[in-house]
C-alpha positions as CSV (number, residue, x, y, z in Angstrom):
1,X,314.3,13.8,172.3
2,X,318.0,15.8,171.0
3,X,320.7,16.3,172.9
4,X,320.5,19.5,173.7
5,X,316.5,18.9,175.4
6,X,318.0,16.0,177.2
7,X,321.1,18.5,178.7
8,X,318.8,21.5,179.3
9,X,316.6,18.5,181.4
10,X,319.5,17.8,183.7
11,X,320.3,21.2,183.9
12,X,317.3,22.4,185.2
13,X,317.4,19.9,187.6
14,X,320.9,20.8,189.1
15,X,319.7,24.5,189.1
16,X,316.4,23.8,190.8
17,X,318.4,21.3,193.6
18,X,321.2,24.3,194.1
19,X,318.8,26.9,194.9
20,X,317.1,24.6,198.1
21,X,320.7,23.2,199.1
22,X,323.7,22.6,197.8
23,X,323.8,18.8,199.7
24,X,320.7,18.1,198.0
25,X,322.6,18.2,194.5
26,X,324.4,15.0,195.6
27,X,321.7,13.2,197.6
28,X,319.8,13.6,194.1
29,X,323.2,12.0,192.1
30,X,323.4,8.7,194.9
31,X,319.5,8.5,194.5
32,X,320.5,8.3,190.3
33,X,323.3,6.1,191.4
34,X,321.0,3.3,192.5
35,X,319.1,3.5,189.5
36,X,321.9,1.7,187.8
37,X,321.4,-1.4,189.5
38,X,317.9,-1.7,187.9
39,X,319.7,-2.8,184.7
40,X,323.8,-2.7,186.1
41,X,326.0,-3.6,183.4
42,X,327.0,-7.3,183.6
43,X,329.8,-8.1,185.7
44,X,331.7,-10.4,182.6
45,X,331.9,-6.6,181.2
46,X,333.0,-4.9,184.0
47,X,336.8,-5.5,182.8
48,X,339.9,-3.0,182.8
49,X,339.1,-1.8,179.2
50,X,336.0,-0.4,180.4
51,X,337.0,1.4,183.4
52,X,336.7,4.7,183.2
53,X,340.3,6.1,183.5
54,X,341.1,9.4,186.5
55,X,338.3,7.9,188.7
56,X,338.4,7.7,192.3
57,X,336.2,5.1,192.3
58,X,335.7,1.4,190.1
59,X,333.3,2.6,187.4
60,X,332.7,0.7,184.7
61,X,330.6,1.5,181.1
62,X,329.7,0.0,178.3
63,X,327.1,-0.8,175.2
64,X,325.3,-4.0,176.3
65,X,321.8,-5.3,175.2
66,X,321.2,-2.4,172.4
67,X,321.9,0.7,174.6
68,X,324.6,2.0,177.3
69,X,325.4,0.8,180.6
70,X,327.1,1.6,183.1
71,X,328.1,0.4,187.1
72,X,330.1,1.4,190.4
73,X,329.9,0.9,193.8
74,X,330.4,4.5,194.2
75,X,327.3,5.8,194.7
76,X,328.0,9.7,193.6
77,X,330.0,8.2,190.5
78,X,326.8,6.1,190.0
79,X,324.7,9.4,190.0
80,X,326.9,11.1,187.3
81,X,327.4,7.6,185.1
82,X,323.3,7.6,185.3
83,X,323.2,10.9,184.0
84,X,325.8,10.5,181.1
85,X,324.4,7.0,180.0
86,X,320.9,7.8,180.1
87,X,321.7,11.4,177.8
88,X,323.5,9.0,175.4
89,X,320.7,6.3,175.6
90,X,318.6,9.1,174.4
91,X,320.0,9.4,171.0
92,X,320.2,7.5,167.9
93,X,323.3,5.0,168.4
94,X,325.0,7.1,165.3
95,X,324.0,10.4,167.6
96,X,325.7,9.3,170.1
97,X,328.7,8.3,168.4
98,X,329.3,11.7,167.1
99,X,328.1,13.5,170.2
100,X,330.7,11.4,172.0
101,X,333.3,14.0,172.2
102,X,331.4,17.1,172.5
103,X,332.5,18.9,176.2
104,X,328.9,18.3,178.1
């Protein structure tokens, strides 16, 4: 799958959740959110340099065990790290290196 199939996939999504209620966008993104504790990313990683800086909340990233991870408590934050991490996971490592900066 490219990037752009994997945005258009969460796009849809927000578009379809808007038109029934716009609550329902976010109970979708805290239902993503708990997805991260299926495979959360270890708490020896969880460390200041990967906190994601201008967050509200603790959320922590990183590449762990061949592919992205991510975790919070923050269950919204959770929802959008899902999002990001899974897009990335997606790609080809060297993909998502260059794809790194692009404005999502």
């Amino acid at each position: 799958m490219n990037l752009d199939s994997k945005l258009n996939e969460y796009k849809e999504n927000i578009e379809k959740l808007k038109a029934v209620e716009s609550l329902e966008v976010y109970r979708w993104l805290m239902s993503l959110g708990e997805k991260l504790n299926d495979d959360p990313l270890s708490s020896e990683k969880r460390i200041e340099k990967n906190k994601v800086k201008k967050c509200q909340f603790d959320l922590f990233v990183d590449y762990e065990d061949g592919k992205f991870k991510a975790w919070s408590k923050a269950m919204i934050a959770a929802g959008y790290a899902y999002v990001l991490i899974d897009i990335f996971n997606s790609l080809k490592i060297e993909d998502a290196k260059k794809n790194s900066s692009r404005r999502l």
